[in-house]
N, C-alpha and C positions, 0 to 999 in steps of 0.2 A: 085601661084594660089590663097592663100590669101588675097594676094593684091589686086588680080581681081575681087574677089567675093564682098569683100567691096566697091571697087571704082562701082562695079555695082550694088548697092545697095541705094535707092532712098530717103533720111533721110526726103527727104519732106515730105514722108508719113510715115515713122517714127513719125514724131513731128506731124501729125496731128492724125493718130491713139491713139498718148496719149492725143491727147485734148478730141478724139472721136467721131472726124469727116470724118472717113473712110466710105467710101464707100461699098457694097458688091464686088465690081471687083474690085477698089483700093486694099479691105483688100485681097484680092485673089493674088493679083501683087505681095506685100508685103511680107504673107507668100513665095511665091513660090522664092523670091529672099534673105529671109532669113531661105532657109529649107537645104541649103548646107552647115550650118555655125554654127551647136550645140549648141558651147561655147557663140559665140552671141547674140544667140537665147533666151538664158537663161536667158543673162544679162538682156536683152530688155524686157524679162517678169517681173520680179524683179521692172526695171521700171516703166514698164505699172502697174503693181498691185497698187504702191506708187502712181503713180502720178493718175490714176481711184479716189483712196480714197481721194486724195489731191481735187478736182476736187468737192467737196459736198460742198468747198466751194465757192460760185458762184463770192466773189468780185476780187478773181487770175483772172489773165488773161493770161491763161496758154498758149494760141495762141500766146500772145506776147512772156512771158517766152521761149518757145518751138522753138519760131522765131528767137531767139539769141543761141539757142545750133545752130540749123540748120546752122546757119551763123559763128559760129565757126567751123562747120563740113565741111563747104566746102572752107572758110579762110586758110584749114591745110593739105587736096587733096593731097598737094606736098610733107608731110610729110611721113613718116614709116606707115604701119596699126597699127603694137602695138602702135606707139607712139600716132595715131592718134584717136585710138578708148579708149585709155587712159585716155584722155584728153574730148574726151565725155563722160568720164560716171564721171570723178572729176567733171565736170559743170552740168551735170545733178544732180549726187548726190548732190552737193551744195544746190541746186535751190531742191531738194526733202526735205533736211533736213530742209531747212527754210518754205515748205510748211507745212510737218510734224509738224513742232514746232508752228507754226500758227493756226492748227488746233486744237493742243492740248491745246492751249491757249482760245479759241472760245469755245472749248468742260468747260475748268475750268472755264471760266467767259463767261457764255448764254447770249450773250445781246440780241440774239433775242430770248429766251423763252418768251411765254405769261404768263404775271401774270391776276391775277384776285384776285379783291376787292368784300368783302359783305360788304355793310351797315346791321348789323343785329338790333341793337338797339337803333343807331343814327346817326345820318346825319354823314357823313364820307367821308371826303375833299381827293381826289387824286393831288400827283402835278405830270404831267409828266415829262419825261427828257426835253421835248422842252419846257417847260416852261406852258403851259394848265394847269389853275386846273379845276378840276371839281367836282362839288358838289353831290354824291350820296345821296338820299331819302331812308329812310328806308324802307330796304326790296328789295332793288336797286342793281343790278352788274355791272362792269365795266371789261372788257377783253380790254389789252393792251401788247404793247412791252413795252419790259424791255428798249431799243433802239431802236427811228424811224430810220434806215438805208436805208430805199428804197426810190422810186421816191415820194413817200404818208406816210402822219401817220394816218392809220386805226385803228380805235376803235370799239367793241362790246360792244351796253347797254342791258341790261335788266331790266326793271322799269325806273324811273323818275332820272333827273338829272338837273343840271343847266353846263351851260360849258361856261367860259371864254378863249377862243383858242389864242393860242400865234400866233401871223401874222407872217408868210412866202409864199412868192408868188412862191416861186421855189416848195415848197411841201405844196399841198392843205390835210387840214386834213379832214377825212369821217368819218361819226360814223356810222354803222349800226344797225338797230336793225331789228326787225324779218320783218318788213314790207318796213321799209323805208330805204335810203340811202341820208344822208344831208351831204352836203360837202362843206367847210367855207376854207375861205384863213384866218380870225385872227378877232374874231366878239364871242359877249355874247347873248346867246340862252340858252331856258328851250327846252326839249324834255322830254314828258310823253310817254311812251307805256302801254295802260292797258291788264294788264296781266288778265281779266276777259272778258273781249266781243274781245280782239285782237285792239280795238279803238290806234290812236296816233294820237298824238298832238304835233306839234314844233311851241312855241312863241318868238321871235326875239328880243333881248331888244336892240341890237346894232347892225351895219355893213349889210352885206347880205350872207345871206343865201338859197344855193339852196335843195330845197329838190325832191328825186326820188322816185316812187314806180314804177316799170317795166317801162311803155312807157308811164308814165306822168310824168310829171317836172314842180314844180314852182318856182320860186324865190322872196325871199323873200326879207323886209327890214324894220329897225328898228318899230315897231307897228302894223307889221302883220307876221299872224298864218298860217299852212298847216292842217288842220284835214284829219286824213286818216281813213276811214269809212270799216270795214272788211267787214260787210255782204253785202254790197253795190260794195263795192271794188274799192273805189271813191277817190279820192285827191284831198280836197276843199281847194282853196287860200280864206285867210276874215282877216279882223283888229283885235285884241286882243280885245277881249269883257269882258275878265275874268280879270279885275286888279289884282286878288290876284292867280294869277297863277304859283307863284313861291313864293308865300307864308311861303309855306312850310321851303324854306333856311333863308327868311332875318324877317320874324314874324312881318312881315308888312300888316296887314290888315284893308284890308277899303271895308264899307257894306254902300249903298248909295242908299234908297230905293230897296232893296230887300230883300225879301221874306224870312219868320222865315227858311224855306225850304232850300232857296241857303246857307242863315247863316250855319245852321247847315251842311250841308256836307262839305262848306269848314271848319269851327272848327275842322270836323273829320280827312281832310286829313290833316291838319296843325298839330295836336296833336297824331294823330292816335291811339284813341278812336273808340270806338262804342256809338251814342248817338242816345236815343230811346223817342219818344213822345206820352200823351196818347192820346188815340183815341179822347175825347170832343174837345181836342187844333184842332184848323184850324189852318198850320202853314199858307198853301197858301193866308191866307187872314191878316196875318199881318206880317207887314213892318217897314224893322230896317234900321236907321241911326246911326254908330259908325264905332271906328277908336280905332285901338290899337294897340300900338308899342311892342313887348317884353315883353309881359305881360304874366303870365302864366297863365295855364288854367280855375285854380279856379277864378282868376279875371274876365275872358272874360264870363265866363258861369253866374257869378253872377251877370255883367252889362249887358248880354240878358234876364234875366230870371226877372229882376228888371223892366227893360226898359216893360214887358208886364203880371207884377205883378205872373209872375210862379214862382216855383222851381225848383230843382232838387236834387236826391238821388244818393250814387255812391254803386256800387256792384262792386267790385275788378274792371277790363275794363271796365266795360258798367257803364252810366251814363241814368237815368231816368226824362226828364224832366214832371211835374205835374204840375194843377193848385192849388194855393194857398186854402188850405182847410179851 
């Protein structure tokens, strides 16, 4: 009668019940033809419990796994039941143990934990596993895997960065930030998010680049920008008008007839300062031509303020520019 109950006993849905692909009437079959059978009953839960938790990890392929007991369960029909149900639970428990040991191994080395980088106080270089580095702006965060293991390598920014992306065409890499979704197969882009009006900005120094916000998409390519407009809630394609828009990494700036105005805000986001003008100065009506490589700040504020006869005073961060008394 033991013999009978087993050989009547349907292991296909055994092995799929532990993938977790039963049915409500399958699972109904299954108990009803493992409810005469205690001793086995028990074992098969022991199973099920091991392999449910084995199972969190999604890259087993426990269907396959589970298709080779199957196929040793019914290779061995002709055998004893103890011999027979013996011999599945040694290949099962095998095949649990090394999922166990897999898990516990994933659990002590997270490669898929997110980490996450501040830029607190200076510019502060990430390199990922695939090879991407990426340059954070202070004040700047980056959320990443520890390990790209899936079909994509997904990134979260918040604040400004520059990204050199390491090319793979089988896995395109995304960055999101709160508005947009830009996604490059292996190409150098600045992406700004202002974290004050919601504004972004992505400029293209290499390759192409496509950027999303909901149901608009543009694609980009080497010397042109995507501005995404919040209150508007627009996403403008246009050329790179701002040469010094990644400024901020390489301290490359160039002012080419314009305006004391533009000078000074970009000085501010390159140095990141507070710079204040007195009220008699019109900055809008005078126009600077200059270039500085790497220079520090006291250099550059001394060849604007020279170049239109002003000065300026420092209070701890704020810096005060005046006309010459």
């Amino acid at each position: 009668m033991e013999q009978k109950r087993a050989h009547n006993i349907d292991w296909d849905l055994v092995a799929k019940d532990m993938a977790g692909e039963l049915s409500a009437s399958e699972h109904e079959q299954l108990s009803h033809e493992l409810s005469g059978d205690k001793d086995l009953l028990g074992q098969l839960n022991q199973l099920w419990g091991d392999t449910k938790y084995a199972q969190e990890i999604k890259s087993i392929d426990t269907d396959k796994a589970w298709t080779k007991v199957s196929s040793e369960i019914h290779q061995n029909q002709h055998k004893h039941i103890s011999m027979h149900w013996k011999k599945i639970v040694s290949v099962a428990a095998s095949l649990i143990i090394i999922m166990a040991a897999y898990v516990l191994i994933k659990n002590m080395v997270p490669n898929n934990k997110l980490l996450q980088v501040l830029a607190q106080n200076e510019i502060t270089q990430v390199e990922l596993e695939d090879g991407t580095l990426v340059d954070l702006n202070i004040g700047s965060s980056l959320q990443y895997p520890k390990s790209f293991n899936t079909e994509i390598r997904n990134v979260h920014l918040n604040g400004e960065a520059f990204f050199d992306v390491a090319r793979n065409e089988q896995k395109p890499f995304i960055i999101e930030t709160q508005n947009l979704k830009i996604k490059v197969l292996g190409t150098s882009f600045n992406v700004k998010a202002n974290a004050l009006n919601g504004d972004e900005n992505v400029s293209v120094s290499s390759g192409r680049v496509e950027v999303w916000h909901m149901g608009d998409h543009v694609v980009l390519e080497k010397g042109e920008a995507a501005n995404f407009n919040l209150e508007a809630n627009l996403l403008i394609k246009s050329s790179v008008t701002d040469v010094n828009y990644n400024a901020w990494k390489t301290r490359e700036i160039e002012f080419e007839d314009v305006t004391l105005t533009e000078a000074i805000a970009v000085i501010q986001s390159v140095y990141h300062i507070k710079i204040e003008i007195d009220n008699e100065i019109k900055p809008d009506s005078l126009m600077l031509n200059a270039q500085f490589s790497h220079d520090d700040l006291e250099h550059v504020l001394n060849v604007v303020c020279q170049t239109f006869n002003l000065t300026y005073t420092q209070q701890n961060d704020k810096y005060q520019i005046q006309s010459v008394r």
